[in-house]
N, CA, C and O atoms as CSV, one atom per row, in Angstrom:
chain,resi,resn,atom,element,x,y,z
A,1,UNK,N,N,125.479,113.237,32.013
A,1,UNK,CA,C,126.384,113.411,33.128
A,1,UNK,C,C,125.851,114.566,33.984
A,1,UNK,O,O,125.504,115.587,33.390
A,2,UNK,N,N,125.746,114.507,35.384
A,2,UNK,CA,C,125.214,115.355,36.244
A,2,UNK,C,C,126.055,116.356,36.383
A,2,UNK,O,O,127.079,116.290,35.703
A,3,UNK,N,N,125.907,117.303,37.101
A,3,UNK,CA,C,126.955,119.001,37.145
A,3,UNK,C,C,128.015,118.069,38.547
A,3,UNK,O,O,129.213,118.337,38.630
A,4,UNK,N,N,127.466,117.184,39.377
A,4,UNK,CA,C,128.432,117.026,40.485
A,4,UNK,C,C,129.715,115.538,39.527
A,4,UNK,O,O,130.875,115.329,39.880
A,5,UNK,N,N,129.194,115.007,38.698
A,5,UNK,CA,C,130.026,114.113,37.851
A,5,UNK,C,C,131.095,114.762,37.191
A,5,UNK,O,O,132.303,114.532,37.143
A,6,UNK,N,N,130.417,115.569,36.727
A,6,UNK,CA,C,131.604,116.927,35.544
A,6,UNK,C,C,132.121,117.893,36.599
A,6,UNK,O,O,133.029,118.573,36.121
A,7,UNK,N,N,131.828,118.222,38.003
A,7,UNK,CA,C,132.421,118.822,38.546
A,7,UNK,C,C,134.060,117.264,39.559
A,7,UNK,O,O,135.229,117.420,39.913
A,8,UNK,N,N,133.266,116.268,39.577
A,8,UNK,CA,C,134.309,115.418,39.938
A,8,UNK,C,C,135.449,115.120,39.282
A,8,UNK,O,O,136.582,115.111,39.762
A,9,UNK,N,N,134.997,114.780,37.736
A,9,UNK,CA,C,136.011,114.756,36.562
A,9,UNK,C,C,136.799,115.766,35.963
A,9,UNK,O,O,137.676,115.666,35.105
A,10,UNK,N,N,136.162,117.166,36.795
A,10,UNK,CA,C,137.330,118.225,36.269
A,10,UNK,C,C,137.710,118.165,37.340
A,10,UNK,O,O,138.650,118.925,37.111
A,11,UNK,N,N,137.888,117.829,38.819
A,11,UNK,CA,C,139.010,117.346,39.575
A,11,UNK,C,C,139.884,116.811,39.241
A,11,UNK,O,O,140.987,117.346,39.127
A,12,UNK,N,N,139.573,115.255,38.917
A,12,UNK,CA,C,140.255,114.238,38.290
A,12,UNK,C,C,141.424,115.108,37.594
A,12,UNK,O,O,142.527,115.310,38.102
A,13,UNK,N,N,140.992,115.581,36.358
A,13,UNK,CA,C,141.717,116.079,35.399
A,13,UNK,C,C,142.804,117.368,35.936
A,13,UNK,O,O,143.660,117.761,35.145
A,14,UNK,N,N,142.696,118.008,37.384
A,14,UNK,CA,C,143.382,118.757,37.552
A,14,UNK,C,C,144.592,117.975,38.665
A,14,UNK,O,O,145.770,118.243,38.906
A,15,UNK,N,N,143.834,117.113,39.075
A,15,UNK,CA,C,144.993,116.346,39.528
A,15,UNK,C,C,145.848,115.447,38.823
A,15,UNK,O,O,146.923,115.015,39.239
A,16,UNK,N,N,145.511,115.289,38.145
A,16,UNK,CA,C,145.951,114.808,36.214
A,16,UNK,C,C,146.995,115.394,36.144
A,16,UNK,O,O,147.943,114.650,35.890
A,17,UNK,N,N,147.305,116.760,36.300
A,17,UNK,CA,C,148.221,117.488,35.710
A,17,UNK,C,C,149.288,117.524,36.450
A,17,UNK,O,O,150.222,118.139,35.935
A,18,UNK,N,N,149.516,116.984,37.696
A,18,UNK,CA,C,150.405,116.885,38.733
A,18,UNK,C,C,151.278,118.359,38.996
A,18,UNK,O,O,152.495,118.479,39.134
A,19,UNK,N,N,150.365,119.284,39.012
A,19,UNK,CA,C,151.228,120.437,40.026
A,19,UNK,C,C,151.852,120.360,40.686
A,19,UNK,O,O,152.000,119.262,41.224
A,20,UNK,N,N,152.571,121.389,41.053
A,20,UNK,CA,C,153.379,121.443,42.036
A,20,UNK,C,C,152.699,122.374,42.654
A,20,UNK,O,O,152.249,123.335,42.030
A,21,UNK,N,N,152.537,122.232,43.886
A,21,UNK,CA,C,151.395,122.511,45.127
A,21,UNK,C,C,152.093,123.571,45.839
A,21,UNK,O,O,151.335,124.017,46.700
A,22,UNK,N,N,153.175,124.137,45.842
A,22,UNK,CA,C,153.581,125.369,46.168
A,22,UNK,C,C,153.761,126.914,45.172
A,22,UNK,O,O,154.327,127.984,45.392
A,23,UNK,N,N,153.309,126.604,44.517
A,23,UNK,CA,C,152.753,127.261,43.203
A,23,UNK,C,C,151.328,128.336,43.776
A,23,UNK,O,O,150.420,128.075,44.565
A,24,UNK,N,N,151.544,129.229,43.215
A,24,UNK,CA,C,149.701,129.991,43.291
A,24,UNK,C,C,149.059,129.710,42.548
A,24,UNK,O,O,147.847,129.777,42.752
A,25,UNK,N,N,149.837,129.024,40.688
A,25,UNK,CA,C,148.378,128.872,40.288
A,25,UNK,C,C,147.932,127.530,40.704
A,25,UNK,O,O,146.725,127.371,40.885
A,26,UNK,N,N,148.761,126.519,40.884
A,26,UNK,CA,C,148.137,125.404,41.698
A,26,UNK,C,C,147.273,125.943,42.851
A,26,UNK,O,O,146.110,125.691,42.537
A,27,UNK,N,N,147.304,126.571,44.043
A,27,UNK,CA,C,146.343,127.049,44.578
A,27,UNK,C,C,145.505,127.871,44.553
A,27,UNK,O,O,144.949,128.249,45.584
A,28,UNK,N,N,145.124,128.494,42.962
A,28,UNK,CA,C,143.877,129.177,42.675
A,28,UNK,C,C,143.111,127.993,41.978
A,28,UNK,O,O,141.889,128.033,41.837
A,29,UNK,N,N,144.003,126.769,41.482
A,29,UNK,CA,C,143.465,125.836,40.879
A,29,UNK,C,C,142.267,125.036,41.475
A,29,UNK,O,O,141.203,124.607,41.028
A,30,UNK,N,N,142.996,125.020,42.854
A,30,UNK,CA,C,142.488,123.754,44.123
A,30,UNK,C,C,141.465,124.725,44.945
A,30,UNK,O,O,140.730,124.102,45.712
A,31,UNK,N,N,141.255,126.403,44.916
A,31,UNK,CA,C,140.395,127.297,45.274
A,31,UNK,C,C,139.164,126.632,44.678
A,31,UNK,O,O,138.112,126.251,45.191
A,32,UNK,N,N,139.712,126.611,43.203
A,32,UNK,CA,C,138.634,126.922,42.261
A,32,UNK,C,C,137.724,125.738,42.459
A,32,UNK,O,O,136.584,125.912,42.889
A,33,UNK,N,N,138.281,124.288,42.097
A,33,UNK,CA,C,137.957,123.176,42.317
A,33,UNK,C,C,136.790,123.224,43.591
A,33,UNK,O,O,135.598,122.944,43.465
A,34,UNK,N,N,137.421,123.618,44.728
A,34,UNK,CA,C,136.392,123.562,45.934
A,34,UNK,C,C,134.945,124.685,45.484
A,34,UNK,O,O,133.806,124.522,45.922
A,35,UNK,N,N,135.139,125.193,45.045
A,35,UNK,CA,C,134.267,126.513,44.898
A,35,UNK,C,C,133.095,125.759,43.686
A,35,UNK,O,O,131.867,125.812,43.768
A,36,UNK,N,N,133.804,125.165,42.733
A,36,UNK,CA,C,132.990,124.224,41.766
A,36,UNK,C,C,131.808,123.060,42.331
A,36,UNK,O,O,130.611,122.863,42.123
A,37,UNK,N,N,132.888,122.428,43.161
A,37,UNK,CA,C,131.909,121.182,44.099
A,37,UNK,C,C,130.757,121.678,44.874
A,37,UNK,O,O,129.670,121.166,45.142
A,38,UNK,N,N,131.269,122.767,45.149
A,38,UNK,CA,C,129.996,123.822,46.275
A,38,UNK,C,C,129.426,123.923,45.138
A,38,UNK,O,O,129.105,122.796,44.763
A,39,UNK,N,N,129.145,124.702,44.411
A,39,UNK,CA,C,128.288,124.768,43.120
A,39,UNK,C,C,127.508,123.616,42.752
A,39,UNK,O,O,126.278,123.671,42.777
A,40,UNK,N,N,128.099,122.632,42.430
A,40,UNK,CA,C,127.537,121.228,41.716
A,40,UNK,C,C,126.745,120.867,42.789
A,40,UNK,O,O,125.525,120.950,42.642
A,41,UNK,N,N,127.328,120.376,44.135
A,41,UNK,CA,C,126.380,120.477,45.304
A,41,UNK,C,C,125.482,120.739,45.623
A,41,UNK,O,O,124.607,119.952,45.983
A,42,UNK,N,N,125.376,122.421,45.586
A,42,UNK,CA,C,124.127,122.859,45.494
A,42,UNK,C,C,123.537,123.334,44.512
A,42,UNK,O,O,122.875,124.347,44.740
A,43,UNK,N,N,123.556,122.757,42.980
A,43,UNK,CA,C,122.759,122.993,42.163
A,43,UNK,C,C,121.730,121.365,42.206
A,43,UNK,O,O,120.533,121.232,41.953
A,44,UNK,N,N,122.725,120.337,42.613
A,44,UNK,CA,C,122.310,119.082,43.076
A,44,UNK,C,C,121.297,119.061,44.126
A,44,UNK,O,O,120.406,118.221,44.006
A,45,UNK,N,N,121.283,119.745,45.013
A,45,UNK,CA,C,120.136,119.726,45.777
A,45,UNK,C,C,118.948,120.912,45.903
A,45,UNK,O,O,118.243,121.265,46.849
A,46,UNK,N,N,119.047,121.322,44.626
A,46,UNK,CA,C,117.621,122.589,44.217
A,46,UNK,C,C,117.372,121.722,43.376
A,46,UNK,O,O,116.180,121.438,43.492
A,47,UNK,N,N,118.053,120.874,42.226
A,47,UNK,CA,C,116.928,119.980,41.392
A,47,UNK,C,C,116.262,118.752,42.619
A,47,UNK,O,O,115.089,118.388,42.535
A,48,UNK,N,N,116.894,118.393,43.356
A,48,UNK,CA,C,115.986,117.371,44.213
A,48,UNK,C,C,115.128,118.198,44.925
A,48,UNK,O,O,114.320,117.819,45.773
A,49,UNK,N,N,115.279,119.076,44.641
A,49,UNK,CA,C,113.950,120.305,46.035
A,49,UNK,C,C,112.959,121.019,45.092
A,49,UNK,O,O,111.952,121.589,45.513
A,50,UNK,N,N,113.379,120.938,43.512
A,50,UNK,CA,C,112.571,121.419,42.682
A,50,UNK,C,C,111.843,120.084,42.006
A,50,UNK,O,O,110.925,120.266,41.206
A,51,UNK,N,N,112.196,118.976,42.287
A,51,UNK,CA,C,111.801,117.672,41.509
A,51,UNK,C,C,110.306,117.159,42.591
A,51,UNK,O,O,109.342,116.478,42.242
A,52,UNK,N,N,110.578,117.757,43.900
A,52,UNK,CA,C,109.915,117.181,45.095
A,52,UNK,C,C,108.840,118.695,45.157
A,52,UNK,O,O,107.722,118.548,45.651
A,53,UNK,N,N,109.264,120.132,44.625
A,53,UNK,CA,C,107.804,120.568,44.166
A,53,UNK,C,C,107.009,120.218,43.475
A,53,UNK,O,O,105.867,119.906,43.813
A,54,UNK,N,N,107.537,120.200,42.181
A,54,UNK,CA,C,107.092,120.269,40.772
A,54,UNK,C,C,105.789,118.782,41.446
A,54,UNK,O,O,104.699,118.623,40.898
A,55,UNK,N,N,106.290,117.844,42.736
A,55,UNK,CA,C,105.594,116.496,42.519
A,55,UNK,C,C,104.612,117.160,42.915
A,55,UNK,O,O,103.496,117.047,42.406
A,56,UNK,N,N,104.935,118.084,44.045
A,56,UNK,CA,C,103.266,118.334,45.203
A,56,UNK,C,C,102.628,119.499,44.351
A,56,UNK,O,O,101.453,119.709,44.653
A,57,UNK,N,N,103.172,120.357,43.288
A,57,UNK,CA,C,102.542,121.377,42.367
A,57,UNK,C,C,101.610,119.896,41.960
A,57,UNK,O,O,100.589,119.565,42.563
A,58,UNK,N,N,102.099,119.285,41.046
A,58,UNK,CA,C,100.974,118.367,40.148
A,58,UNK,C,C,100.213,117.850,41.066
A,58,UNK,O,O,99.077,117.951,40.604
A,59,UNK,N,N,100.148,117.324,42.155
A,59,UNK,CA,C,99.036,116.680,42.715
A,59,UNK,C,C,98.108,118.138,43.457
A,59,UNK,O,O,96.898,118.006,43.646
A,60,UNK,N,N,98.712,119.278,43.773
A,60,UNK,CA,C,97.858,120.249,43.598
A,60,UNK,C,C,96.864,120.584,43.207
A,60,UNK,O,O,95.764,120.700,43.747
A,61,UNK,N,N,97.288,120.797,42.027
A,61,UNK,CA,C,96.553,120.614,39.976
A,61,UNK,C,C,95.752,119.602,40.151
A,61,UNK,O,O,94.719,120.159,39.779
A,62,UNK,N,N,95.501,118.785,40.366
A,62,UNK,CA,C,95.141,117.723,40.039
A,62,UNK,C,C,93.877,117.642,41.076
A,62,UNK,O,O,92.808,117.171,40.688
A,63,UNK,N,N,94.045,118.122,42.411
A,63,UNK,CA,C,93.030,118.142,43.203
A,63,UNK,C,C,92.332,119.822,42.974
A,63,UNK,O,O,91.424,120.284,43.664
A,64,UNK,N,N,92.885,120.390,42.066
A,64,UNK,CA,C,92.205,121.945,41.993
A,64,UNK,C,C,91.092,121.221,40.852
A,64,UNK,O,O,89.864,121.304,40.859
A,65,UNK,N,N,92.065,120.425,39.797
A,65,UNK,CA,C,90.836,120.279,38.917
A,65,UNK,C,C,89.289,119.681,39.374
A,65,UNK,O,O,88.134,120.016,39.113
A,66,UNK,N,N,89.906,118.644,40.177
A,66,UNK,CA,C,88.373,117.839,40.690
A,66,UNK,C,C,87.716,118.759,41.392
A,66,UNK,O,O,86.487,118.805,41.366
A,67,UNK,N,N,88.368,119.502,42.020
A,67,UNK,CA,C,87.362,120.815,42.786
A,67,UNK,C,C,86.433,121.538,41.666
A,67,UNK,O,O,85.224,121.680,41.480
A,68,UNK,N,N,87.833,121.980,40.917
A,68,UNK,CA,C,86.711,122.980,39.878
A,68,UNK,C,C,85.492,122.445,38.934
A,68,UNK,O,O,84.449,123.020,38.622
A,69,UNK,N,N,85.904,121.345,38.638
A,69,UNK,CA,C,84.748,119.909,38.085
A,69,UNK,C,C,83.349,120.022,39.119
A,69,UNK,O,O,82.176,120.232,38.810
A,70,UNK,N,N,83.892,119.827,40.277
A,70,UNK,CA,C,82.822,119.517,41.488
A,70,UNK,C,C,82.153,121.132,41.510
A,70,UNK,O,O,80.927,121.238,41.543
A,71,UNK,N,N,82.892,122.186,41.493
A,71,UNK,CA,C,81.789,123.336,41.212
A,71,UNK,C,C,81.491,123.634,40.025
A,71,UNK,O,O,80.365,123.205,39.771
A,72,UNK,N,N,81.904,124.105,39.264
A,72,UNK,CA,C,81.956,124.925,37.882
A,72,UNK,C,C,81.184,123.732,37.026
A,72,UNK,O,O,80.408,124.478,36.428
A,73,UNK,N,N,80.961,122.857,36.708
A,73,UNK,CA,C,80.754,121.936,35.586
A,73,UNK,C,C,79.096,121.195,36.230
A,73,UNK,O,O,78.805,120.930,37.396
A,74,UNK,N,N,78.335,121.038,35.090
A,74,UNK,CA,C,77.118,121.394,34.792
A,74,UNK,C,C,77.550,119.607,35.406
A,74,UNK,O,O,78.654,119.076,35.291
A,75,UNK,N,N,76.249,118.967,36.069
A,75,UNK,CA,C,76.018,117.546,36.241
A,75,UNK,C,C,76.102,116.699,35.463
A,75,UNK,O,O,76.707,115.631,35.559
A,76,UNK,N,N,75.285,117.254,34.325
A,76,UNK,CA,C,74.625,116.618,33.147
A,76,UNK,C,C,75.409,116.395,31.663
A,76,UNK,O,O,75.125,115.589,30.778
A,77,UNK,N,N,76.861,117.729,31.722
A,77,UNK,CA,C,77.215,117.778,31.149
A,77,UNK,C,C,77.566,116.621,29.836
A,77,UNK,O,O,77.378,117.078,28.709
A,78,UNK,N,N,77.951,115.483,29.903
A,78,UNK,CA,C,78.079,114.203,29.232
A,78,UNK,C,C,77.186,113.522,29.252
A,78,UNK,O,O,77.327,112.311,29.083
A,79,UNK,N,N,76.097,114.037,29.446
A,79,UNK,CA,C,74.585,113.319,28.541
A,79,UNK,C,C,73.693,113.853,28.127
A,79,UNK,O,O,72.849,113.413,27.346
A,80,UNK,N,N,73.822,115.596,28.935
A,80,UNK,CA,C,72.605,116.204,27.960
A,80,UNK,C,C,73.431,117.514,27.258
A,80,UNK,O,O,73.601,118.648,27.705
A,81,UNK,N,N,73.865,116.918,26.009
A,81,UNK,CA,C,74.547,117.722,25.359
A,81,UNK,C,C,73.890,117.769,23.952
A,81,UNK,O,O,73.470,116.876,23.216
A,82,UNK,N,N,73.957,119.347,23.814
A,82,UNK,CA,C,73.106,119.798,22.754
A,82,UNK,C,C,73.664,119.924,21.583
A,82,UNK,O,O,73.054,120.397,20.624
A,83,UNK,N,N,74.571,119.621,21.542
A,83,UNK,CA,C,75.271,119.382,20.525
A,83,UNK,C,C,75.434,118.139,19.554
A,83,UNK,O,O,76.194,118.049,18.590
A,84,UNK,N,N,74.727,117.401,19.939
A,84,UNK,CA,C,74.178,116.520,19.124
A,84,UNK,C,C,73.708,116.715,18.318
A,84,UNK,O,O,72.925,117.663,18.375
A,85,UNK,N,N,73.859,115.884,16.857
A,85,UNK,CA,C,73.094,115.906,15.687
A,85,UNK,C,C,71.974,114.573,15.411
A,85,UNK,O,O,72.368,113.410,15.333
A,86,UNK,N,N,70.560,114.965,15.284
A,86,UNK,CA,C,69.787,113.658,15.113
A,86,UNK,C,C,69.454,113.500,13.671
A,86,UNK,O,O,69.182,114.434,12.916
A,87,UNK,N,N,69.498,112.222,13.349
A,87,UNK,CA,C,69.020,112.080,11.447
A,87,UNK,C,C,67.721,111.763,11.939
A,87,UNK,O,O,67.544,111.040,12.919
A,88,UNK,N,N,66.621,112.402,11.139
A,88,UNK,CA,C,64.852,111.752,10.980
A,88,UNK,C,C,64.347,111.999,9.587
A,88,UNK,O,O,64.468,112.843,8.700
A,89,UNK,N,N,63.848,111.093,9.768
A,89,UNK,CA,C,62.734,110.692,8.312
A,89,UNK,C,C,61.557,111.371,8.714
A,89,UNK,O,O,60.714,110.839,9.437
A,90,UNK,N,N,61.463,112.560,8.262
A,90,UNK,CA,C,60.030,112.799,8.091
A,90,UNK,C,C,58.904,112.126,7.518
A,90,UNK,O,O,58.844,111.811,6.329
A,91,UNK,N,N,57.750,111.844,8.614
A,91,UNK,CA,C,56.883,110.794,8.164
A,91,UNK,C,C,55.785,111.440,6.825
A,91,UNK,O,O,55.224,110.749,5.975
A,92,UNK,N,N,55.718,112.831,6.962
A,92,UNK,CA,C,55.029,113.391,6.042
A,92,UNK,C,C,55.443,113.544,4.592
A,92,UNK,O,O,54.551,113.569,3.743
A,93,UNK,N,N,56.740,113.651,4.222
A,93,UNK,CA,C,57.726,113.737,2.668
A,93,UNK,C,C,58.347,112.865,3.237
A,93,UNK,O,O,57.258,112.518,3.693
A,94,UNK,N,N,59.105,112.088,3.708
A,94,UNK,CA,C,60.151,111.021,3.553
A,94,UNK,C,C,61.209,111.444,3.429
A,94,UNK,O,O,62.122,110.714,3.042
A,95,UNK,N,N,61.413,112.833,3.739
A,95,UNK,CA,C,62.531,113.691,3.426
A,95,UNK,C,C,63.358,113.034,4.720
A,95,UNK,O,O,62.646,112.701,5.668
A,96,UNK,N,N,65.165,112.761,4.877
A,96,UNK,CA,C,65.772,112.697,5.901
A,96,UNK,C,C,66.531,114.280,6.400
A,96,UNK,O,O,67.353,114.886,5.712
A,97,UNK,N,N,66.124,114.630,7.459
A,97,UNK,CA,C,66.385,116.046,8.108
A,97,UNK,C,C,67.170,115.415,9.279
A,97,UNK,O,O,67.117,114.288,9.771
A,98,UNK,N,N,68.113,116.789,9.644
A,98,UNK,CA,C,68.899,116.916,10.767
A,98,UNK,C,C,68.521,117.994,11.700
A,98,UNK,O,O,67.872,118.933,11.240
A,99,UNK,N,N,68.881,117.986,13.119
A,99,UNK,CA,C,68.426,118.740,13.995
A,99,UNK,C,C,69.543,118.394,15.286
A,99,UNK,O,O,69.813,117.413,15.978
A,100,UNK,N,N,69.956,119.648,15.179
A,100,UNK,CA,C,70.866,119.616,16.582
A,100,UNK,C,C,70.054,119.841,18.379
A,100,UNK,O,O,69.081,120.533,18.679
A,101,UNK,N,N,70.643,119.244,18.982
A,101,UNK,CA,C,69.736,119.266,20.343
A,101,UNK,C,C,69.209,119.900,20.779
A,101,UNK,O,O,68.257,119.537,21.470
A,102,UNK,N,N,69.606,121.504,20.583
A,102,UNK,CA,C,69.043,122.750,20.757
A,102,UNK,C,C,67.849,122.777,19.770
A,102,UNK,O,O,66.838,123.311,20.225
A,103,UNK,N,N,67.785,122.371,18.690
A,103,UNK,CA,C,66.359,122.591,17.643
A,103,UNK,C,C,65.249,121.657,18.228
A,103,UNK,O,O,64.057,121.691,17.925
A,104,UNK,N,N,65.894,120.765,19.179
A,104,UNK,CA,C,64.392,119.718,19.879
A,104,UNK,C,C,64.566,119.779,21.038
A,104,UNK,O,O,64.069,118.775,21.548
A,105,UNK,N,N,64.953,120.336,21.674
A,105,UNK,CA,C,65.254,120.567,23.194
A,105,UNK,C,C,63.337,120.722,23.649
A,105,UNK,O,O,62.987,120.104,24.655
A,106,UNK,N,N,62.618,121.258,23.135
A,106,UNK,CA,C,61.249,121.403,23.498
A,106,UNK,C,C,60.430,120.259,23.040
A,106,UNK,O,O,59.213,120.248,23.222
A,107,UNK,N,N,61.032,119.341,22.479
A,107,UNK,CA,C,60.460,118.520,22.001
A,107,UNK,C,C,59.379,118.102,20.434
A,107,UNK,O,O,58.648,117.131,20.236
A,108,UNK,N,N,59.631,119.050,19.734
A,108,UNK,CA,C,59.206,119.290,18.974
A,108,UNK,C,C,59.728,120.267,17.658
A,108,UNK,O,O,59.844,121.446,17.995
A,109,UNK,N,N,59.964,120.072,16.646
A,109,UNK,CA,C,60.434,121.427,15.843
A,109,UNK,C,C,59.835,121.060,14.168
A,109,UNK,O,O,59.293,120.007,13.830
A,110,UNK,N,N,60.068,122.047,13.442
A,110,UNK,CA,C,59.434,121.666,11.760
A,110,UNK,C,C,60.241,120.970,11.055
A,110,UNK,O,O,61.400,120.918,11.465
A,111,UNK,N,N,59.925,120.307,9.924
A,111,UNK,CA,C,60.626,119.862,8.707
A,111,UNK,C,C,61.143,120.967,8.050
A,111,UNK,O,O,60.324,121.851,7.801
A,112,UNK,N,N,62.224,121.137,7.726
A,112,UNK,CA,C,62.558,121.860,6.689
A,112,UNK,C,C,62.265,121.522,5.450
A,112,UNK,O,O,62.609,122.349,4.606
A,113,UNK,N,N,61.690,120.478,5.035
A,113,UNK,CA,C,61.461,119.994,3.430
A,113,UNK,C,C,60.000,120.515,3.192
A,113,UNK,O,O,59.683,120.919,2.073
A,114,UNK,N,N,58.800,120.510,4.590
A,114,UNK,CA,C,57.593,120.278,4.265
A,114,UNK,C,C,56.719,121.086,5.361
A,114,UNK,O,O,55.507,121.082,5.575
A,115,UNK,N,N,57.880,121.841,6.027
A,115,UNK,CA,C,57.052,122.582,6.744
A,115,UNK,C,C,56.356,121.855,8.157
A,115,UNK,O,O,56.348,122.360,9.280
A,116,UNK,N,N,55.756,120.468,7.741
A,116,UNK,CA,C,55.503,119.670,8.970
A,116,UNK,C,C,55.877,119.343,10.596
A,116,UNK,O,O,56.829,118.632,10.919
A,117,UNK,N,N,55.018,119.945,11.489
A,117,UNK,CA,C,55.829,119.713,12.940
A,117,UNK,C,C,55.458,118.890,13.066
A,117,UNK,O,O,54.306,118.463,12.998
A,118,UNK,N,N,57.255,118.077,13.493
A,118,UNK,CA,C,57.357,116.988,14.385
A,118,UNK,C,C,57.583,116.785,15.453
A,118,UNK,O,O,57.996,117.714,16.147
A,119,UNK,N,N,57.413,115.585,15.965
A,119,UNK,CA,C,57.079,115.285,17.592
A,119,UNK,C,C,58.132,114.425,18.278
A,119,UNK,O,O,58.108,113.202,18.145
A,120,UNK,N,N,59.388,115.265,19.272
A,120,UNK,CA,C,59.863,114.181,19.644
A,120,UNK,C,C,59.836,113.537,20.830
A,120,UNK,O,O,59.642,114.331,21.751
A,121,UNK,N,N,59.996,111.995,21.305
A,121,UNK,CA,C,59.985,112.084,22.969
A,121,UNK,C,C,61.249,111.761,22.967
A,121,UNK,O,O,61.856,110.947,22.272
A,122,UNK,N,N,61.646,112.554,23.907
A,122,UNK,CA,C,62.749,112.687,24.224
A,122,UNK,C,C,63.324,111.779,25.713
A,122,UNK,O,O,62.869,112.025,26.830
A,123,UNK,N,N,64.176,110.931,25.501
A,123,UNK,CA,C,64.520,110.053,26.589
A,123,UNK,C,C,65.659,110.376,26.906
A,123,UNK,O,O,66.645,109.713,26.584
A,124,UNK,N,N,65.709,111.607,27.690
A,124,UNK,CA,C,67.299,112.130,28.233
A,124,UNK,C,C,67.140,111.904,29.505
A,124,UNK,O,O,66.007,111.766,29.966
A,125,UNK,N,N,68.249,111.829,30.277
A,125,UNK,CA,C,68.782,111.233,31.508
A,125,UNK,C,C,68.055,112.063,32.375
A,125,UNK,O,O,67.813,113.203,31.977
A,126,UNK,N,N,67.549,111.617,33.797
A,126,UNK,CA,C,66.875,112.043,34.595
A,126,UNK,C,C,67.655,113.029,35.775
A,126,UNK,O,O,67.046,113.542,36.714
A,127,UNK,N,N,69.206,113.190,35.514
A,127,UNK,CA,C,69.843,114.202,36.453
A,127,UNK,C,C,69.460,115.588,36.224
A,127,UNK,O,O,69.394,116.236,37.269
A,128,UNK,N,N,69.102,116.430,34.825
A,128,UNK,CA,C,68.281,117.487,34.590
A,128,UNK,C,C,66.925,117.679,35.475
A,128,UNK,O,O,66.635,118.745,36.018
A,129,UNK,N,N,65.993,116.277,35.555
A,129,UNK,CA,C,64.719,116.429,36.339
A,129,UNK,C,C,64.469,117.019,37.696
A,129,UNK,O,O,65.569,117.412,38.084
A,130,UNK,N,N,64.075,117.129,38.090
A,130,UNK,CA,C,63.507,117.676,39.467
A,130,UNK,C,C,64.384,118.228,40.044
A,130,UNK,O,O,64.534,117.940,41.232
A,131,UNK,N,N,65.435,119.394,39.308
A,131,UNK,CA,C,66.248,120.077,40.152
A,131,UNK,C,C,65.469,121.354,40.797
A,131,UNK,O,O,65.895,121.913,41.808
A,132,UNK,N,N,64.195,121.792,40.063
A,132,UNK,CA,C,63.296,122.460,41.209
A,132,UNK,C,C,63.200,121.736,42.602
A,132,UNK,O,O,63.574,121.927,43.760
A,133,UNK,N,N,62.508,120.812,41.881
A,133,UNK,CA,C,62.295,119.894,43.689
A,133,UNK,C,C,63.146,120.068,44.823
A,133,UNK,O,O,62.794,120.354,45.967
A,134,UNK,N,N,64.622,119.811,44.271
A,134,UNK,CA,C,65.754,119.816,45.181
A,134,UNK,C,C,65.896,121.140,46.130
A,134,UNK,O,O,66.072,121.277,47.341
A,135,UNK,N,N,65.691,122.346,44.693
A,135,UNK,CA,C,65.802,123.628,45.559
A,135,UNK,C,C,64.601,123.670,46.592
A,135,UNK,O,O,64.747,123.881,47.796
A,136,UNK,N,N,63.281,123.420,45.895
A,136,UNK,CA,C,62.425,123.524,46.928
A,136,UNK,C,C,62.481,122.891,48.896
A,136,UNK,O,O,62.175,123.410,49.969
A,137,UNK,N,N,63.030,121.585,48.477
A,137,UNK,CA,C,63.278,120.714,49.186
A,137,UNK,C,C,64.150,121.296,50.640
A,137,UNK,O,O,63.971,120.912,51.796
A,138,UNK,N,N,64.971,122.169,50.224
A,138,UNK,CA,C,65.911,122.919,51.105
A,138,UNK,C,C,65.495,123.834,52.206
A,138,UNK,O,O,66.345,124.412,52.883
């Protein structure tokens, strides 16, 4: 039930009681009543004025994020992530080793079983490449 529903129905209910209207407390009653509806009223129209921020706050938000995406956040982010773990069989022991993206980022790193450097080619996405070029390019 809304504040202007419960402010209607405690009308209702005071006219319910059938005063007698030359009375004062009947007319602090019927004060009060008006003074309530003003209330409910305008608590009724700050939630529709706070319902109609809160909309243009979120679409705000929402265009701050794609901004901050469009500066702050690396291109590449969701494909050249180093955080990857690779399984390999070392061809020298047959040992299976792990290596996170950062340990082959150069393309190359040792076995831990055998000491042996291995060789990787690495087929990562070409948005990392020629970002010299670009600067140069300018």
């Amino acid at each position: 039930m809304t504040v202007t529903e419960k402010a209607a129905y405690l009308r209702g209910l005071a006219e319910g009681l059938d005063l007698d209207e030359k009375k004062d407390e009947t007319k602090l009653f019927k004060a009060m009543m008006d003074v309530i509806d003003d209330l409910a009223l305008s608590v009724s129209d700050l939630e529709d004025e706070l319902a109609l921020l809160t909309e243009q706050v979120d679409a705000v938000d929402e265009d701050l994020d794609d901004l901050e995406q469009f500066v702050y956040e690396d291109e590449c982010d969701d494909c050249c992530d180093d955080e990857d773990v690779y399984e390999v069989d070392c061809p020298a022991c047959g040992e299976t080793v792990y290596f996170d993206g950062e340990d082959i980022d150069n393309g190359f790193a040792s076995c831990p079983a055998c000491g042996e450097k291995l060789e990787f080619e690495l087929d990562g996405c070409d948005c990392c490449e020629g970002d010299d070029e670009d600067e140069d390019a300018e």
